[in-house]
TORVO-902607 format. One record per residue: x, y, z of N, C-alpha, C in turn; residue in three letters. Coordinates in steps of 0.05 Angstrom, whole numbers, plus 5000, padded with zeros to 4 digits. Example, Ala and Ser with C-alpha at 12.3 -4.5 7.8 and 13.67 -1.06 7.14 Angstrom:
BEGIN
526448865156524649105156526449345156ALA;525749555142527349795143525850015157SER;
//
This chain:
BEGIN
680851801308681151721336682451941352UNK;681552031382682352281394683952101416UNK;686152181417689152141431687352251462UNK;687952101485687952241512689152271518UNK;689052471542691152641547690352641574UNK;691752811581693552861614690753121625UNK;689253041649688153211668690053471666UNK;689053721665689754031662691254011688UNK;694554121684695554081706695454441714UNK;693654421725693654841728693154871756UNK;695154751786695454781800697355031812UNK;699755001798702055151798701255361770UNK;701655611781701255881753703555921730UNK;703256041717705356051702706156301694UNK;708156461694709256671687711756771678UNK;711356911653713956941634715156651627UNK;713156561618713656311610715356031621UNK;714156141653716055931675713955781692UNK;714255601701712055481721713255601747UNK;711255751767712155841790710755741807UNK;713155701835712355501853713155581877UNK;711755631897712255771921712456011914UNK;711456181902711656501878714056511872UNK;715156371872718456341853717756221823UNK;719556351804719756211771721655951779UNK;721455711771722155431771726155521778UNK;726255701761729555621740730755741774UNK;728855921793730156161802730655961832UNK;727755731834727155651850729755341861UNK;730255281833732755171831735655301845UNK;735155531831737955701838738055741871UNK;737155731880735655721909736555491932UNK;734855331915736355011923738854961925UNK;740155091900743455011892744354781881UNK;742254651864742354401857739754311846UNK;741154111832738153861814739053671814UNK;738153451823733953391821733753441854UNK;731053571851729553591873726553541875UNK;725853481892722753471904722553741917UNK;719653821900719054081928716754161919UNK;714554131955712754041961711554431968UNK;709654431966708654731962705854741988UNK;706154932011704954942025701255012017UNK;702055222003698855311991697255141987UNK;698454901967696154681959695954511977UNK;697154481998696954312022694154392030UNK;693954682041692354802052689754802035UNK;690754842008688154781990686354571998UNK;688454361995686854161979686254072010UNK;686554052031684754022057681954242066UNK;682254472063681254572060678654492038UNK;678554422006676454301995675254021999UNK;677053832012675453652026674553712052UNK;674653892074673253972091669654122088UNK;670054292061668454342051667054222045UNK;667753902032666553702022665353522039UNK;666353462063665653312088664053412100UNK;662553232115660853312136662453332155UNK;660853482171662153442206662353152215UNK;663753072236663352922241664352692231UNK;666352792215668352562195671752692200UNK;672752472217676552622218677352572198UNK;679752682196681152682171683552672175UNK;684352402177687052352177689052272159UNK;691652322165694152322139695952112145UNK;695651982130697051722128700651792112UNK;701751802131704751902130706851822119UNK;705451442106706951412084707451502056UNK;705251602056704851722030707351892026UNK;708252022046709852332047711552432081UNK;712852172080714152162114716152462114UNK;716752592094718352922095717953072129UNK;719853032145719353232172718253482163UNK;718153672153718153842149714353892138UNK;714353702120711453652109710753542135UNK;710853362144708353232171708453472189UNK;710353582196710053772210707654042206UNK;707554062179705054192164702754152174UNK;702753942165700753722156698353762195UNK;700253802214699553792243696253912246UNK;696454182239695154352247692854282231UNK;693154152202691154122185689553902183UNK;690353652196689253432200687653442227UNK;686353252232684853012258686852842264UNK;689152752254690152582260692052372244UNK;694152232251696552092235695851832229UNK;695851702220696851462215700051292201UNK;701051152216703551142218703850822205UNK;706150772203706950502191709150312195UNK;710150562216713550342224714550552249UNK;715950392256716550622292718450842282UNK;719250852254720851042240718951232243UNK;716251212225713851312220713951552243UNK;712951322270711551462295714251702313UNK;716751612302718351782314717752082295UNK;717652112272717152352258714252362271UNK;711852332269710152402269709352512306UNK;711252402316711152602353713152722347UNK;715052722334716852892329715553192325UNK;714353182299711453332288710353542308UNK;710153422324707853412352705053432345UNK;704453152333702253062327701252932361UNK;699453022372699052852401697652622400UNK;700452462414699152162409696852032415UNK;694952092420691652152428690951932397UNK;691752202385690352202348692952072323UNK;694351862341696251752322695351452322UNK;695051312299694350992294696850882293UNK;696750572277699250532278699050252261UNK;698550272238698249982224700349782207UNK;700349572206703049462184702949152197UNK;703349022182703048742182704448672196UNK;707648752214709648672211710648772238UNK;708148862259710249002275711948902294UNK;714248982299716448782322715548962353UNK;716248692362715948762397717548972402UNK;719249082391720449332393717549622391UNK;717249562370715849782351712649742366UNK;711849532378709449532402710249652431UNK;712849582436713649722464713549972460UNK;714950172436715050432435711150512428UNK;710350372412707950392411706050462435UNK;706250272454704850302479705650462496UNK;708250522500708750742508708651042502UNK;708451082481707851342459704451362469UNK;702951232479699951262488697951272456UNK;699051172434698251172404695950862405UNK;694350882383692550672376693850482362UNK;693950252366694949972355693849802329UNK;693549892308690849722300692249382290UNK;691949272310692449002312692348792288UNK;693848682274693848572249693748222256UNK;694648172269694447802272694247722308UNK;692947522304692247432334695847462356UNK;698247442339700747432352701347712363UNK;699447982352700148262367698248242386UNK;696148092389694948042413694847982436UNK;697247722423698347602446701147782457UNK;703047892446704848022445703848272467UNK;701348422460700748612481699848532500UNK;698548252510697048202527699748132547UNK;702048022545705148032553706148292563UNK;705848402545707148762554704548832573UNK;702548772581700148942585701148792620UNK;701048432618701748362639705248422657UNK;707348482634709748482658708548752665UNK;707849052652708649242660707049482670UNK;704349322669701849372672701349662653UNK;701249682635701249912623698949812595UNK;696549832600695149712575695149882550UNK;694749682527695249832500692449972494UNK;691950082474689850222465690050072440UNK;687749862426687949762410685549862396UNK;685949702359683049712350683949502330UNK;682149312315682349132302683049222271UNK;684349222259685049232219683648932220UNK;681348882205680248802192680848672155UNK;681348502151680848402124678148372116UNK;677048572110673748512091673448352075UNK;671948252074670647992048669848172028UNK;670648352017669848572003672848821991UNK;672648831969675149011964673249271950UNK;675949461942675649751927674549661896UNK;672349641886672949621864674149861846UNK;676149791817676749941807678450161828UNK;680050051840681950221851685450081846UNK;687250191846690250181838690850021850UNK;690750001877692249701898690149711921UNK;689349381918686849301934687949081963UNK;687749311977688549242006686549022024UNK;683948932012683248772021681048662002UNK;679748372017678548182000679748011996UNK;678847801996681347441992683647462009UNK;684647322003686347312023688747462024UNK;690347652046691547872047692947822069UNK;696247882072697047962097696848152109UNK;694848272110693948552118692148472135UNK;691948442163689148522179688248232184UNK;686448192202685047962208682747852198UNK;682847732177679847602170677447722177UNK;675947762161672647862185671747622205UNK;671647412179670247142198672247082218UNK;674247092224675847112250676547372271UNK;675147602266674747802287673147752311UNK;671747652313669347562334671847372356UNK;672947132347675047072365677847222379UNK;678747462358679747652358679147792384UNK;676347912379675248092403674547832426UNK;676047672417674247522453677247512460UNK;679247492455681647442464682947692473UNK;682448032457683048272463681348242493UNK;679048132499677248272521678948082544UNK;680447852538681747772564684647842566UNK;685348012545688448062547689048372553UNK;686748452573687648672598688648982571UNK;687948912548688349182535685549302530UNK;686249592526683949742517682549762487UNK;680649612485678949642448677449882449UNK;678149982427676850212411676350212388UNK;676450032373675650072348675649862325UNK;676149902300675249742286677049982253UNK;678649832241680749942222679549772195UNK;678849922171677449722148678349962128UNK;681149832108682049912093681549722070UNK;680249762043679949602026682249641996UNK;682849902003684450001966684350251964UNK;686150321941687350531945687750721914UNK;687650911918687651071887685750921860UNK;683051051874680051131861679851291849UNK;679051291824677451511808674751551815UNK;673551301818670551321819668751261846UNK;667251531847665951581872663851411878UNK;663151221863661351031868661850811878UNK;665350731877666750491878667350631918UNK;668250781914669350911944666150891964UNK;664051011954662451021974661050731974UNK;660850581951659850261963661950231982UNK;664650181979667850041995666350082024UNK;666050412029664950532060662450372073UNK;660350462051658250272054658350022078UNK;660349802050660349472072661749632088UNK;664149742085666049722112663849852154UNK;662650032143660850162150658949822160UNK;657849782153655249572159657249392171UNK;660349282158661649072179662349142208UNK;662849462207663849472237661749442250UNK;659049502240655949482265655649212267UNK;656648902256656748682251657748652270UNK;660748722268662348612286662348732314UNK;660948972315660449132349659148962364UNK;657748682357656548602368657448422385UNK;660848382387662248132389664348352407UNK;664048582408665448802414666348722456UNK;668248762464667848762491668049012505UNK;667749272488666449532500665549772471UNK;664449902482662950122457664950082439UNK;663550162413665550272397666750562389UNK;668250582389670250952392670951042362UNK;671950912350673150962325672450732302UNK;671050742278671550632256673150852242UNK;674750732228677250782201676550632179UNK;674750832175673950682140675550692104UNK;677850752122680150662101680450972090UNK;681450962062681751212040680851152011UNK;682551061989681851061968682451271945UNK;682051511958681651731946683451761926UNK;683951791900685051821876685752071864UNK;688252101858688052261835689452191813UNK;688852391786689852351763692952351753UNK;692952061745696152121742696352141705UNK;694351961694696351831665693951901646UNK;694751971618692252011599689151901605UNK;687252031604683951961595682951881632UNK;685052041655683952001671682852321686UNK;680952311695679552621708679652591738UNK;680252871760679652881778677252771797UNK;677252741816675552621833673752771848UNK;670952671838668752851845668452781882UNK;667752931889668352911921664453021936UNK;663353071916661653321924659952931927UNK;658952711906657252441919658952401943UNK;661752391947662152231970661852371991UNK;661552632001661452772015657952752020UNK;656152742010653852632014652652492023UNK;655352242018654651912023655451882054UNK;657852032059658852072091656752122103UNK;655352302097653352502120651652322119UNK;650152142103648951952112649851752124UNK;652551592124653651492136654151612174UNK;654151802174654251982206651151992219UNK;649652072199647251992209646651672220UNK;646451482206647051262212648451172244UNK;650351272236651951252261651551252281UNK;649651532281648851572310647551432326UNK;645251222313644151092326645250812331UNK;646850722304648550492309650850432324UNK;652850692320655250682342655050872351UNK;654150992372652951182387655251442395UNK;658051202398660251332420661951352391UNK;661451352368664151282349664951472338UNK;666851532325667751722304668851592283UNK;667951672253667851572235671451752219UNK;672951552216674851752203675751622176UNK;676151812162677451792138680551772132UNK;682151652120684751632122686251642094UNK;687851922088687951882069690951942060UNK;692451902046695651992037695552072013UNK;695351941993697052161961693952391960UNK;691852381967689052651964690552811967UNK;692252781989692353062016694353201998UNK;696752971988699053121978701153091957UNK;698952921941700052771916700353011901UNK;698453201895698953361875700153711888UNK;700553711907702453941924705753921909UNK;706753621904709653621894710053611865UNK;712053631864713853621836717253501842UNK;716553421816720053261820721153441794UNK;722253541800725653761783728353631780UNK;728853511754731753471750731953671726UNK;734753691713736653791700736653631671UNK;736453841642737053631628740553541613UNK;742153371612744753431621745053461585UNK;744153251572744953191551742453151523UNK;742853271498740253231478742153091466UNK;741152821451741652601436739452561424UNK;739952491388738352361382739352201359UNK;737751941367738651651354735951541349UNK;737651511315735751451297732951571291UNK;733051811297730851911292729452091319UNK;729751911343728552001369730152191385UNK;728852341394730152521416730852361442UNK;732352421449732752381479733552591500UNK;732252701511733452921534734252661558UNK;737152761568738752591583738352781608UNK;737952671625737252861656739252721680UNK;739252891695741352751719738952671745UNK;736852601737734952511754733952331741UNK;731852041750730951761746729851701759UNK;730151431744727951261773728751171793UNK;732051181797733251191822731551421835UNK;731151671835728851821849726051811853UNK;725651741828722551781822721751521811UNK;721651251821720650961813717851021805UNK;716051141823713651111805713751241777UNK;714151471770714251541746715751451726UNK;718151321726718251071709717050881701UNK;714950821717713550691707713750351727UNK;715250311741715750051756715550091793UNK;713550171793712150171816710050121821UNK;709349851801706449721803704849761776UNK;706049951748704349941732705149651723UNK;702449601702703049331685704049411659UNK;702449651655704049711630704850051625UNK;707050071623707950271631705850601612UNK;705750821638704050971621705951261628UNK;705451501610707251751630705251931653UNK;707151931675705752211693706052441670UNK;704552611676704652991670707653011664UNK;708953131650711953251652711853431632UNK;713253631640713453951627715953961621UNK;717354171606719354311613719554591634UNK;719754641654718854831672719355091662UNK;721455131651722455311636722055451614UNK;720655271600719655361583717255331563UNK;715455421591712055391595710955501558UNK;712255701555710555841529712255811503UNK;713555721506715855591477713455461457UNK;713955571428712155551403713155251394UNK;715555241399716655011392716754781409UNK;714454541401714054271410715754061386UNK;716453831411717153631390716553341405UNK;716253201396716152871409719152881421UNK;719052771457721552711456721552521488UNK;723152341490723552181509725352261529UNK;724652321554726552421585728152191589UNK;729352151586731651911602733252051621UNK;734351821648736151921666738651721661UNK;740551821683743451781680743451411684UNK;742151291682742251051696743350891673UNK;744850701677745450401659742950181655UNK;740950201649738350061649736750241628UNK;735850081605733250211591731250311608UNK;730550211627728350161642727650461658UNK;730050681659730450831664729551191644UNK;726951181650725351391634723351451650UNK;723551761643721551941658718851981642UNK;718651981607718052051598718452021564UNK;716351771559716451631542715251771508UNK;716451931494715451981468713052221477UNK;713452441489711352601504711152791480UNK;709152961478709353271460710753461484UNK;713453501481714453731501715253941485UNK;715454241495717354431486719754301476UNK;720454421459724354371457725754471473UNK;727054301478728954301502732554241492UNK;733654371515736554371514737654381538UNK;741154331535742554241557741154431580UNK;741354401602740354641633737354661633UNK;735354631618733254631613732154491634UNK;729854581652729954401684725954211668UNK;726353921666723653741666722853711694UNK;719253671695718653741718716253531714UNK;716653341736713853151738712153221767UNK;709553231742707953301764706353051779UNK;703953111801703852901817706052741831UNK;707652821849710652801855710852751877UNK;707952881893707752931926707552691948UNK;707452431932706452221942707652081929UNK;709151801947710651531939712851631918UNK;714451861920716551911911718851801920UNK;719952161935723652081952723651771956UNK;721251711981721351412001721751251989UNK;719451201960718750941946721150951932UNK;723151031929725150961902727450911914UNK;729350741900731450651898734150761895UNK;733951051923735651241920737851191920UNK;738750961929741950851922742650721900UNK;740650651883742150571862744150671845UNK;746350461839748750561818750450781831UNK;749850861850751551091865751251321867UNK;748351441856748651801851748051901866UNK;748652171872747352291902744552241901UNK;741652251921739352321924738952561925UNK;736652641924735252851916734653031928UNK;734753341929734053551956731353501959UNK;729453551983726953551991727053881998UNK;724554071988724054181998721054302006UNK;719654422024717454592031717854832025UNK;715954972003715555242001712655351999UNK;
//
């Protein structure tokens, strides 16, 4: 039986037996920082990896960055020059992302949840709304009447249709996400008397795909629902947002994401277009693609223990930092990200050994029974795929320890 293994992590080079990152050796890159654990997010592959889905795209497809993935000022600020455009998730969101100076033209604004607060700054920021329940409808058609200032809306959609074979399926059955399809048609009759501006149509189905067949059917319906629903439309259509999906490899026996069918499937999708939504732009929306694999998470190893047999490298970093790579950020059953010793890339000597951090909880592991180098006290572990749903997604206060440096190099 052949053991699977971990996608070739040969983003970052290696020399004198160090992983180097920002053309710094790891140990030096630390020394730098002045401290461990850190996140740090590497400009090059930013640039890369937009750069090869531009290549991959047709014209005629935006490409926008969905900012939860990776809300870092410093990263969105990047991110500006290289995108079409933001998508945001909370008025936290939209303050970094004009912060950015992303121009609010090309900023969305989606979330189940938004408060009349976070629609007033909304409408005033001159940003797109994508409207989640008949109550932000009513809510803007209020702001639109005291202050005469109309919103720029577009409908988030619940499709009768999900991602198949994707990590978390944002729509199909029933979801607090977005408005029903079979209730958009009332939707758009109530936007056309409530004095705001429609543009569009938002159809997000799921999220972290491997497979390019699963992504371009998702487009497909989403694609054929918004020409459905244009018909119910009370002016052209401007924008479909045909969600993201896009995947990468985190855990044994999984491979990169072929981009070269979906990039195919777009251009016929744009073709299409032209005659169906004449005025529209088709955008893509995407967060961990852009910059899931740009980061790395770096802690310290404090302490080697071993009981009853097993290693344990004790680290002053966890899942207080890093929740997904522990494994309790939605897996069912827990699997490992990539993890190295950074330090010591070319060491002859491997052994089975388990990463634990400083936490009071089993539950607290980076890195469950891996083949690593041997390792010792100072020795810096390094998880890769880091760039996305890290710092934000984790439970940086727990038990009391400081959080983690963020950096761009």
């Amino acid at each position: 039986m052949v053991t699977a293994t971990h996608a070739p992590m040969n983003l970052f080079p290696v020399e004198e037996g160090e992983l180097v990152v920002g053309g710094l050796p790891i140990s030096r890159l630390a020394e730098r920082i002045g401290r461990t654990p850190f996140y740090v997010y590497e400009r090059r592959l930013l640039d890369l990896r937009v750069r090869e889905l531009r290549a991959a795209l047709p014209t005629g497809i935006d490409l926008h960055y969905a900012v939860k993935a990776n809300p870092m000022p410093a990263l969105v600020g990047h991110m500006v020059d290289l995108v079409d455009g933001f998508d945001v998730a909370s008025g936290g969101e939209l303050r970094v992302a004009l912060d950015a100076g992303m121009d609010a033209s090309r900023i969305s604004f989606a979330g189940p949840a938004k408060t009349e607060a976070e629609l007033t700054q909304a409408v005033a920021a001159g940003i797109l709304i994508n409207v989640e329940s008949f109550r932000e409808i009513r809510l803007l058609r209020e702001h639109a009447a005291r202050r005469h200032r109309p919103a720029r809306v577009a409908i988030r959609v619940n499709p009768d249709f999900e991602l198949k074979y994707s990590g978390m399926k944002m729509g199909g059955g029933p979801k607090q996400f977005g408005i029903d399809a079979e209730l958009v048609p009332q939707a758009l009759a109530e936007i056309r008397d409530a004095g705001v501006a429609f543009e569009g149509f938002h159809i997000f189905s799921g999220s972290q795909n491997l497979q390019p067949a699963s992504i371009c059917d998702a487009q497909s319906q989403a694609f054929d629902l918004a020409v459905r629903l244009a018909k119910s439309s009370p002016s052209p259509v401007r924008t479909v947002n045909l969600g993201g999906g896009f995947g990468i490899p985190y855990f044994p026996g999984e491979l990169p994401l072929d981009l070269q069918p979906i990039g195919a499937h777009l251009s016929m999708l744009v073709q299409k277009a032209r005659t169906a939504l004449p005025e529209a732009r088709l955008v893509v929306e995407l967060g961990r693609y852009l910059v899931g694999e740009a980061g790395l998470y770096v802690c310290r190893i404090i302490d080697r223990k071993i009981s009853r047999g097993q290693v344990f490298l004790i680290a002053d970093g966890g899942l207080h930092h890093h929740l997904a790579a522990s494994g309790n950020f939605g897996q069912v059953i827990r699997k490992n990200y990539p993890v190295t010793i950074g330090n010591r890339m070319a060491s002859p000597n491997v052994e089975q050994a388990s990463v634990v951090g400083p936490l009071c909880t089993p539950l607290d592991i980076l890195a469950d029974k891996m083949s690593l180098a041997e390792a010792h006290e100072g020795d810096l572990v390094v998880v890769f795929q880091s760039g996305a749903y890290g710092f934000t997604a984790s439970p940086l206060q727990f038990l009391g320890h400081p959080p983690p440096e963020q950096v761009l190099v």
